[in-house]
Kinemage of the C-alpha trace (Angstrom):
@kinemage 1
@onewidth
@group {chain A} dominant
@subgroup {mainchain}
@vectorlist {calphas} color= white
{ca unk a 1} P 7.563 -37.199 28.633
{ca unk a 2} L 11.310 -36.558 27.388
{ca unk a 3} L 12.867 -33.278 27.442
{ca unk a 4} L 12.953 -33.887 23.819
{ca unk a 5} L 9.302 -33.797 22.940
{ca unk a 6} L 8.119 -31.228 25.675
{ca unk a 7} L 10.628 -28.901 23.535
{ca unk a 8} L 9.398 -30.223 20.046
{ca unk a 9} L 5.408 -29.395 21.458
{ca unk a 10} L 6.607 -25.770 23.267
{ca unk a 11} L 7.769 -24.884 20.037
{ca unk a 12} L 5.109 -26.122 17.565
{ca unk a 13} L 2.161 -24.107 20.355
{ca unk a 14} L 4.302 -20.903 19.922
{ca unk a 15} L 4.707 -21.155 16.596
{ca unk a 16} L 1.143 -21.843 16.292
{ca unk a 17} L 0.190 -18.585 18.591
{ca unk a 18} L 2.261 -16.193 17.300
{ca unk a 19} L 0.432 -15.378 13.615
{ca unk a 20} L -3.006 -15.073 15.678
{ca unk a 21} L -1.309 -12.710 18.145
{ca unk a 22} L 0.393 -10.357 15.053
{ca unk a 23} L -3.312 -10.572 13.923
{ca unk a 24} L -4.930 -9.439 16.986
{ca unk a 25} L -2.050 -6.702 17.568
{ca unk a 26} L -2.618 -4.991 13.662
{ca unk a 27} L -6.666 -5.353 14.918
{ca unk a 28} L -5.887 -3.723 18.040
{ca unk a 29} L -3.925 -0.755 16.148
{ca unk a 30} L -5.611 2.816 16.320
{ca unk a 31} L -7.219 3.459 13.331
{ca unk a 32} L -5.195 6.174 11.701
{ca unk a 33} L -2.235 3.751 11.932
{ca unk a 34} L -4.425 0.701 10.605
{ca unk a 35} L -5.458 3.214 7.089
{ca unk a 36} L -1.746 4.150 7.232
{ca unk a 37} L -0.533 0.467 6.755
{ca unk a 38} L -3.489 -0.574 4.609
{ca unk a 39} L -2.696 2.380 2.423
{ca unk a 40} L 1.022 1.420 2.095
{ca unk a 41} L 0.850 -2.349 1.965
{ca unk a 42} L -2.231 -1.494 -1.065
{ca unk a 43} L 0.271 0.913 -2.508
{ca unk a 44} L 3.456 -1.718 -2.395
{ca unk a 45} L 1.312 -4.296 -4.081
{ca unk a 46} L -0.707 -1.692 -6.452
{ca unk a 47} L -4.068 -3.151 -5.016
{ca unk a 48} L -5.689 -0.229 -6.665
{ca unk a 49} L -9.001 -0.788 -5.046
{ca unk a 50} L -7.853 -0.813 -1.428
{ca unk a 51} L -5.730 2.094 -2.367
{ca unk a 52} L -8.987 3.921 -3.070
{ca unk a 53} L -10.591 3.035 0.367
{ca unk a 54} L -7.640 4.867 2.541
{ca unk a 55} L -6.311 7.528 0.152
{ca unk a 56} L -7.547 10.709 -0.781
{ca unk a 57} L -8.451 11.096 -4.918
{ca unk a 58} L -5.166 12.708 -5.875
{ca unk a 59} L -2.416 12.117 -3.361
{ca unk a 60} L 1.271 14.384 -3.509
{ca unk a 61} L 4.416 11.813 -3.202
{ca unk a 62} L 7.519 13.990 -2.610
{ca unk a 63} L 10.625 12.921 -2.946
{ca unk a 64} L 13.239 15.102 -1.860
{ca unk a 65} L 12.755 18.397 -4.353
{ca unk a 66} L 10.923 16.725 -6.837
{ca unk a 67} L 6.765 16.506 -6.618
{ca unk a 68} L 4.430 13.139 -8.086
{ca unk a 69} L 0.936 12.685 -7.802
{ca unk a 70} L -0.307 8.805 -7.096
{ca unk a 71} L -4.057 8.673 -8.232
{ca unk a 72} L -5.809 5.507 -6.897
{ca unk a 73} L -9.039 5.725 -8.813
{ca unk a 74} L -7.293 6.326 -12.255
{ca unk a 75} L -4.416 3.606 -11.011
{ca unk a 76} L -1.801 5.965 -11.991
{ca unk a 77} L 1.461 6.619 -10.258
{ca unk a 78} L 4.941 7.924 -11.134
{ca unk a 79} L 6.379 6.956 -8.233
{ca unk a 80} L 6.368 3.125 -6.735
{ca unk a 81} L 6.576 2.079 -3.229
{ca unk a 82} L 9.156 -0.837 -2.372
{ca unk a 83} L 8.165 -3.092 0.737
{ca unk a 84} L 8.985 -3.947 3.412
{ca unk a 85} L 8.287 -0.514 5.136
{ca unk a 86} L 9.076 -0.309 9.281
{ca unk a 87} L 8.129 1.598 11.902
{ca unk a 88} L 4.865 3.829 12.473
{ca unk a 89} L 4.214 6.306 14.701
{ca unk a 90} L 1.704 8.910 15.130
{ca unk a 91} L 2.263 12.399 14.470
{ca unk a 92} L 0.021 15.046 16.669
{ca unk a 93} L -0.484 18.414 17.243
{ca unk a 94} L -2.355 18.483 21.073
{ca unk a 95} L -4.828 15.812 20.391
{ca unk a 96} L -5.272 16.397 16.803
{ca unk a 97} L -3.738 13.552 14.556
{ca unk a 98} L -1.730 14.879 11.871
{ca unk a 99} L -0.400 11.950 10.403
{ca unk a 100} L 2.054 9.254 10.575
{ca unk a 101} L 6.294 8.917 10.545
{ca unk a 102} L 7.534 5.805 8.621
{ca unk a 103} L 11.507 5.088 10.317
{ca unk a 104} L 11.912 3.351 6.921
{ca unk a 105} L 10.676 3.091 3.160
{ca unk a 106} L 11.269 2.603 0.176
{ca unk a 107} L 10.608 4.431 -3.106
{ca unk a 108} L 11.317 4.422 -6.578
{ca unk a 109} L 11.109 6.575 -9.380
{ca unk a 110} L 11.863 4.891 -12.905
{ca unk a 111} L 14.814 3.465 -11.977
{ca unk a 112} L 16.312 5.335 -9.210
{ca unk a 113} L 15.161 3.799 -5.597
{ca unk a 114} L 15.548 6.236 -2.454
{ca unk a 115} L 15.215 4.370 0.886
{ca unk a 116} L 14.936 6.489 4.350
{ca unk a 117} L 12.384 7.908 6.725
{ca unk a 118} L 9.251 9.577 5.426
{ca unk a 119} L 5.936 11.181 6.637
{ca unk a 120} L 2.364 10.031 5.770
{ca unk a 121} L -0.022 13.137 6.087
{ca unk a 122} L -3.576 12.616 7.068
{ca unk a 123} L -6.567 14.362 6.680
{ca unk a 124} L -9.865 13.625 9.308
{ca unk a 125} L -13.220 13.579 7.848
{ca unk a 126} L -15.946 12.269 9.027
{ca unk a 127} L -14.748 10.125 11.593
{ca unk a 128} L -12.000 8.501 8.795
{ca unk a 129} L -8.817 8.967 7.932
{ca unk a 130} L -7.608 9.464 4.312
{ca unk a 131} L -4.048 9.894 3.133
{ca unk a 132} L -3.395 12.769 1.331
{ca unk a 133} L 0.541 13.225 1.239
{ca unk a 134} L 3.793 11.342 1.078
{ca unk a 135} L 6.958 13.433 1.567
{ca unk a 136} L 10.798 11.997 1.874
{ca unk a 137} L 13.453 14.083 2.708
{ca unk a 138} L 16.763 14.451 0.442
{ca unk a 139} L 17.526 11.215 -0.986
{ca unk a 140} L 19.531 9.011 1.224
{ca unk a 141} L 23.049 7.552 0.516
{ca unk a 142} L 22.160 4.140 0.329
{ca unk a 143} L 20.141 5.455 -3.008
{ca unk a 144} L 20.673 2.881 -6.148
{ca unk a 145} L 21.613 5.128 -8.910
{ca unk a 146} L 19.754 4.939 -12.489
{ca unk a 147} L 21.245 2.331 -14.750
């Protein structure tokens, strides 16, 4: 077999592997981090109903100073979440889990997006995780002014 085609089938297995291996990674994923992600990929595509499963009735989005509430079950929300979003990690006090740092998102509020590092806080019952909080810091400079 030619160097040529042992190349051409290397990269069509890998290429092959690699979604099933993302897949088994996001499966493998503890669970508060798995209801983190579900709740903001629901939340970046307003996929109201999955919303509902992972967030708490009434959840508080701040951004910087200023305070929103995102509602899943009445599919209300003043503020919108922009994908892509990168970079969870767990936030714990001892062994308690106390939510979840995002390195990166995105959020906008009628015009105006803000894009930086925010905090997902989570609330434990009954085994299950259920967001309850958004908060951003100040608004970052790379923030698109309203137009």
């Amino acid at each position: 077999m030619s160097l040529r085609r042992a190349t051409i089938l290397t990269i069509l297995a890998v290429s092959t592997l690699l979604p099933a291996l993302a897949v088994r990674a996001q499966e493998q994923a503890p669970p508060h981090i798995r209801r983190a992600q579900t709740f903001l990929v629901a939340w970046g595509h307003q996929k109201w109903d999955e919303l509902k499963s992972v967030a708490a009735v009434q959840v508080t989005v701040k951004v910087g100073d200023k305070v929103f509430e995102l509602e899943p079950a009445a599919q209300k929300s003043e503020v919108t979440l922009v994908l892509p979003f990168r970079g969870l990690s767990t936030i714990r006090e001892g062994e308690t889990v106390k939510g979840i740092t995002v390195a990166e998102v995105g959020l906008k509020v009628g015009e105006s997006e803000t894009r930086g590092p925010a905090t997902i806080t989570l609330k434990e019952q009954d085994g299950e995780f259920w967001v309850t909080g958004v908060s951003t810091g100040a608004p970052q400079a790379g923030e698109k002014p309203p137009q």
